[in-house]
N, C-alpha and C positions, 0 to 999 in steps of 0.2 A: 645326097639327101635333098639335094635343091628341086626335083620332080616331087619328093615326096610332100616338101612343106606348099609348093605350089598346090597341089593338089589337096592337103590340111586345108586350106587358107582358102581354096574354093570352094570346098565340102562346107567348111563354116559358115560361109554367103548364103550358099542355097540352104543351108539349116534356117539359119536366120530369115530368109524371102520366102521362102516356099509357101507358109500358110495365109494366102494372099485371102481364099474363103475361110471366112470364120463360121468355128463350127459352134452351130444354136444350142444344143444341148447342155441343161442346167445339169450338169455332173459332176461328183466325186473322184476325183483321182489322185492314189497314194503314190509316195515316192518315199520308198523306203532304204533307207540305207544301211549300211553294216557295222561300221566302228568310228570313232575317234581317235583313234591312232594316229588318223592322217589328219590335218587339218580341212584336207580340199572339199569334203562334204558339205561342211559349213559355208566354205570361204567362197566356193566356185559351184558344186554339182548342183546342190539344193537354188541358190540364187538363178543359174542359169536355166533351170528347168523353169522355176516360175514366172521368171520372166518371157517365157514362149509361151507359155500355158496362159499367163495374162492377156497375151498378144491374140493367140489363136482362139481362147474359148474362154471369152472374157467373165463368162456367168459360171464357168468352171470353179468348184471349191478342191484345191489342193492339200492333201494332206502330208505331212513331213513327218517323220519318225524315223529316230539311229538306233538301231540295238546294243550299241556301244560295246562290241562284238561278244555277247551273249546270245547265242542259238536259241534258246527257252525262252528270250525278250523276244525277239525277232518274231518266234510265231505269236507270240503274244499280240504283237503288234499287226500283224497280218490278220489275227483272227478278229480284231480291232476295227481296221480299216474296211474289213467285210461288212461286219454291222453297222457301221458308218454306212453302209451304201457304194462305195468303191465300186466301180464298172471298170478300171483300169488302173492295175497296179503294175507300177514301176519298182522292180527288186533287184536290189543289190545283195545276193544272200552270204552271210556267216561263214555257214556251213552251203557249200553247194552240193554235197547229196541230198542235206537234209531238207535243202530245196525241195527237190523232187517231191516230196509231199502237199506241201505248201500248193507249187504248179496244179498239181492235182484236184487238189481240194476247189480252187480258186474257179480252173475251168471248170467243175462241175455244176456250176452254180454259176456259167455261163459271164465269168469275169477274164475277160482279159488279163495276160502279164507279161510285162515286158522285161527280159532280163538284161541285166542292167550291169556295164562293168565285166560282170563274174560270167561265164556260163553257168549253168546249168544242164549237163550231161546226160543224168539220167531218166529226164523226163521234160521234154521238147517245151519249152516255150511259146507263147505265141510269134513273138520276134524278140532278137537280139542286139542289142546296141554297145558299139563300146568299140576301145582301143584297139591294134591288131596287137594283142598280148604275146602271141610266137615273137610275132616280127620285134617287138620292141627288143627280147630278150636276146632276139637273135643281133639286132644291131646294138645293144650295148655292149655284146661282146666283142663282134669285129671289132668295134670301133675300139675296145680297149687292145686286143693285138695289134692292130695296126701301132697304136700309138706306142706299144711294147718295143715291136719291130724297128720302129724309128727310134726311137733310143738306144737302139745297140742292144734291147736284153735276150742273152742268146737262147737257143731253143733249148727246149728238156728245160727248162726254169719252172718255178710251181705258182701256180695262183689258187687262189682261195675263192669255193662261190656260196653265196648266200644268198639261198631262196626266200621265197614267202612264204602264208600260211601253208602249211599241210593241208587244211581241211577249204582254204580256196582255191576252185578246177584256174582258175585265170594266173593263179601265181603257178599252177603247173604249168601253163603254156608257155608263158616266161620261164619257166626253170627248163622246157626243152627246147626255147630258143636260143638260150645261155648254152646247151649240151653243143649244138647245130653250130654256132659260133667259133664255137670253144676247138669243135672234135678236128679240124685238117687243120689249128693254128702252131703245131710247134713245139706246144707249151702243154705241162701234164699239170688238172687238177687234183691239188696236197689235201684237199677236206673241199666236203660239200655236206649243207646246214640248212632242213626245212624250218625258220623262224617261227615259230607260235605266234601267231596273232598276227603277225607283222612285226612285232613290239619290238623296238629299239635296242634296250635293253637286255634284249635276251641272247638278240644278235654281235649286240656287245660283251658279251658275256662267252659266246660262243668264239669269237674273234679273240679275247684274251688270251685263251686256251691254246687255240691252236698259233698266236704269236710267240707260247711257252714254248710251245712243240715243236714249231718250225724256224722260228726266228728269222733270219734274213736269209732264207730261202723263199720266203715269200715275197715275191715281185710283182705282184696285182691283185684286185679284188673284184670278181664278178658279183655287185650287191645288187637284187632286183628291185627294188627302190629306194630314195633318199634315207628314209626311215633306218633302214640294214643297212645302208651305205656310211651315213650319219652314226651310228653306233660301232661300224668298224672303225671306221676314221678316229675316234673315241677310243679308242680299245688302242689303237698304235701310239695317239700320243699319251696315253698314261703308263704306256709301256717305255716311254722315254725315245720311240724310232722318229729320227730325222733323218732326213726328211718322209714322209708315208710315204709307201708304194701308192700307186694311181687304182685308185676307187672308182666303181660306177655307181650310177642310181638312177631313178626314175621319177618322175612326176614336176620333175622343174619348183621345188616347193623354195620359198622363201630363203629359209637354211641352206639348201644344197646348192641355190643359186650363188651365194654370199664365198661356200665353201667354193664353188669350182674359181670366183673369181678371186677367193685367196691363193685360189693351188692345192687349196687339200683334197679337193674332189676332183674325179677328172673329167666326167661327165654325168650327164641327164638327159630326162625326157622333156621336151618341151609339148605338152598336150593336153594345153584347154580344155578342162574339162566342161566347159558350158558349151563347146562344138558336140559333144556326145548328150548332153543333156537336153540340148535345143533340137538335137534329131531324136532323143526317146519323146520327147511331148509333140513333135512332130506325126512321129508314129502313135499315141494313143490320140492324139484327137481323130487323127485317120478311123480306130476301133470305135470310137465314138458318135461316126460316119456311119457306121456300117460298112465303110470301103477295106479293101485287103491292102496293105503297105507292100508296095512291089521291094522285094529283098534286093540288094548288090549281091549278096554271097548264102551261104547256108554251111553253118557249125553245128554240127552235134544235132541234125536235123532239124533244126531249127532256121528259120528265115533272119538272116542275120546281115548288118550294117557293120565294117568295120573301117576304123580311119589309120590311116598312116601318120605317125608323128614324125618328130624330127630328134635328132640326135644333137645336142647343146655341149659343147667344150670351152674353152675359154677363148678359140681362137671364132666362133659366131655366135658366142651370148648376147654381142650387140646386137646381128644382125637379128637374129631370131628370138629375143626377150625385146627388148627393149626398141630397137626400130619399127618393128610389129604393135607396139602398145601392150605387151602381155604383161608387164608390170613397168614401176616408174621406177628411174631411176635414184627419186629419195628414197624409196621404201626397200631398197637393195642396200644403195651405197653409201651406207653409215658409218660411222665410229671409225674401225678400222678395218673396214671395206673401202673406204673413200682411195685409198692412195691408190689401191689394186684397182676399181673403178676409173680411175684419172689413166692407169698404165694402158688398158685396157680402150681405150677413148671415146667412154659410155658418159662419163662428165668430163668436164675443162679444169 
């Protein structure tokens, strides 16, 4: 993973440099996102967008709106941000068919959209910004067989995977990255579970069930973010199992961080999400140009940016959280994180 995060950690530079011309155009551009479920919208996407958008087109008026994952908000707010004036809308959508409309609608009336995070399948984008979603999927799994295999757990053993929403294409791409992982490791999956929403809760719920079912036969968890990772993990210790089986997750959120440096989690995603948001405002002020954003790749025919993350355990959260500056070490190693933080030699 050391190419990968090099190459994160250059991608971020040139997001951050690149808009060296600032673009004159006094314009509207929305950044719309999908839910609350995850904190990062607030905490990270939204923040890092503005602050590029400040940078490059300073007479720029931004607009911010969550659908708080309601599909019927969502257009709501789209249909919102139109009569506002929007010339370029950044979308994170709900529902990614029901995208497809939305897209439509938008460029007919000669608005840019940049999809955002999620694809959008059914109907092409202007460009695409966002994480490599397979790949993440795919490397939280190796990386939980590897760690499987190093423990002695012998093959034909059962793990458990927990996808994302149903109705988001980006949590499909992870759930057949998770397949890709998974299919030459050894190891057969006992239950697989598309989360609604994302919701924690539901995943924890789902996780209950099949710890009734399976009990200790279950020796790992393929969770496709912190969120379903955080709710299995929930689910084993109110079931009374000590110690968990080793959990994956994604998105490096606050929680999962704290969990992997307890031990209950075994990995995450470490991926900035203001490196994807400072290359979406990168690409609409380019629309804003009138220039075309030269693609790295193309998804779903669409002209698309994707970055490589990195894979966090407990044996490189220093190097890759906290030696990096991606969070501080008071705002991790609290209460009783501190000791696990000391072992770990993130504080003295």
């Amino acid at each position: 993973m050391k190419t990968s995060s090099k190459t994160l950690v250059g991608a971020f530079a040139l997001a951050l440099t690149s808009g060296v011309a600032w673009a004159q155009e006094d314009a509207t551009v929305a950044f719309l996102m999908p839910d609350q479920a995850s904190t990062r919208y607030e905490q990270h996407d939204f923040p890092g967008f503005k602050a590029e958008m400040e940078k490059l087109c300073p007479k720029c008026t931004v607009v911010y709106q969550n659908a708080n994952a309601d599909v019927a908000l969502q257009q709501q707010q789209f249909n919102s941000v139109i009569a506002q004036g929007a010339k370029v809308i950044v979308l994170d959508p709900v529902d990614s068919a029901a995208a497809a409309g939305l897209v439509q609608l938008a460029q007919s009336q000669g608005i840019r959209v940049i999809a955002y995070d999620r694809p959008i399948p059914d109907k092409p984008a202007d460009y695409y910004v966002s994480f490599d979603n397979e790949g993440i999927g795919k490397a939280i799994a190796e990386s939980l067989v590897q760690h499987m295999k190093g423990a002695g757990v012998p093959e034909g053993s059962g793990v458990l995977q927990i996808n994302g929403s149903p109705t988001d294409a980006a949590a499909g791409l992870i759930r057949d990255g998770i397949h890709k992982g998974l299919e030459n490791s050894g190891f057969k999956t006992l239950a697989e579970f598309d989360t609604p929403d994302w919701a924690p809760p539901k995943a924890q719920e789902w996780a209950a069930g099949q710890i009734t079912r399976f009990g200790a036969d279950i020796k790992g968890v393929v969770a496709a973010n912190d969120g379903t990772g955080g709710g299995a993990i929930a689910a084993f210790k109110a079931a009374g199992v000590n110690p968990v089986p080793p959990v994956t997750g994604n998105d490096a959120t606050i929680a999962a961080l704290q969990l992997v440096i307890s031990g209950d989690q075994y990995n995450t995603i470490s991926k900035p999400s203001e490196i994807v948001a400072a290359a979406a405002a990168n690409v609409a002020v380019k629309f804003l140009k009138g220039e075309t954003p030269e693609p790295k790749t193309t998804l779903y025919n669409t002209p698309s940016e994707l970055f490589v993350p990195a894979v966090v355990t407990s044996e490189n959260i220093k190097a890759e959280i906290f030696d990096k500056g991606i969070n501080k070490a008071e705002e991790i190693c609290t209460g009783e994180y501190a000791d696990g933080c000391k072992k770990l030699g993130i504080i003295q």
